[in-house]
C-alpha angles and dihedrals in degrees: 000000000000117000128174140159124203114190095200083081101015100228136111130215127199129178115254102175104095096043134104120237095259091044083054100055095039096055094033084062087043087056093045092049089050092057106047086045084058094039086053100054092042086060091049096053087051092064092043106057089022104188098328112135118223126183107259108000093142080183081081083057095057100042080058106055086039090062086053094058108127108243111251131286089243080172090063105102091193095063120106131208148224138193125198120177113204097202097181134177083270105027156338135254134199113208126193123216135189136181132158117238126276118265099218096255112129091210098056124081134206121267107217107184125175117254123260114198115220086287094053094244106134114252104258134142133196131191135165147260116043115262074236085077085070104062084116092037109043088153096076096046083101099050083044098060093032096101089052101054086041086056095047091043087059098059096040112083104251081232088069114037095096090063095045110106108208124196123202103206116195114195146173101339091043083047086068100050116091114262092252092057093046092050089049085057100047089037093062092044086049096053098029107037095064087050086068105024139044107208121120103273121149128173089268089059097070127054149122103267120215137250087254097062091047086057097058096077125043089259134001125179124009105212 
């Protein structure tokens, strides 16, 4: 398995070809996990350094060649599509990802990008509190993220909603919730989200990662 991430473009590619279907899906989420880990702290930095200029910072290179990325060929039917929802201690944020199939050639890697809408801004969405406000109220973590996932539906192509794998991540402020709270929470978004939308979401495709998998990348969540 071949993964690598190059931040002049910001994407990362990994060989499927040889992976079963529940390998796939696992390290698909893994890569998807890996990019919107890079895209937030690109957006961090951002803030942070807002427009000074300072000798040598090649990050200001990449942003830049980030912001001339051409928007997405919506109108491709051979595209495929990823969601990833960030739901941190503060927030959540819904991130779109695209990538063509792959061709069959063992030496060649596919290529996951994240999503520009018709005026090349990179399909994110943000909305506040964290999921982690509802431990006495589960029964709303579906109307919460409901904006979000509307958001994401209406820049994937309804041909292919059915095919696009999407991926609720709970981080830092669900981590400090008992188990029982944070179960209530993912149990409602398991048996409410496929009632409005039809994306490929399954009760492994939500959860509350570790510690463990934040560490696996320079900087995961922002909160």
């Amino acid at each position: 398995i071949t993964l690598s991430c190059l931040p002049a473009s910001w994407y990362c590619s990994v060989s499927l070809l040889s992976l079963n279907c529940a390998t796939k899906q696992r390290l698909l989420f893994l890569v998807l996990l890996f990019i919107t880990s890079i895209l937030l702290l690109a957006t961090y930095q951002r803030q942070l350094w807002g427009t000074q200029r300072r000798p040598g910072a090649r990050v200001n290179k990449y942003f830049s060649i980030v912001e001339s990325m051409e928007a997405t060929d919506i109108l491709n039917s051979a595209l495929n599509y990823g969601i990833v929802v960030d739901c941190g201690s503060s927030g959540s944020r819904v991130f779109v990802y695209y990538w063509p199939p792959h061709n069959g050639n063992p030496h060649t890697l596919l290529d996951i990008r994240q999503m520009r809408d018709s005026d090349r801004k990179p399909v994110v969405k943000k909305i506040k509190p964290g999921i982690s406000t509802l431990a006495n109220t589960p029964t709303q973590a579906s109307d919460y993220l409901e904006p979000l996932l509307r958001f994401a539906a209406a820049h994937v192509p309804t041909s292919k909603h059915k095919e696009t794998p999407l991926y609720i991540l709970c981080t830092a402020g669900m981590r400090l919730l008992p188990e029982s709270q944070q179960a209530a929470i993912l149990e409602d978004l398991v048996m409410d989200v496929p009632l409005e939308f039809d994306f490929l979401f399954s009760r492994s495709h939500a959860e509350v990662i570790s510690g463990k998998q934040e560490g696996m990348v320079p900087r995961l969540f922002t909160s």
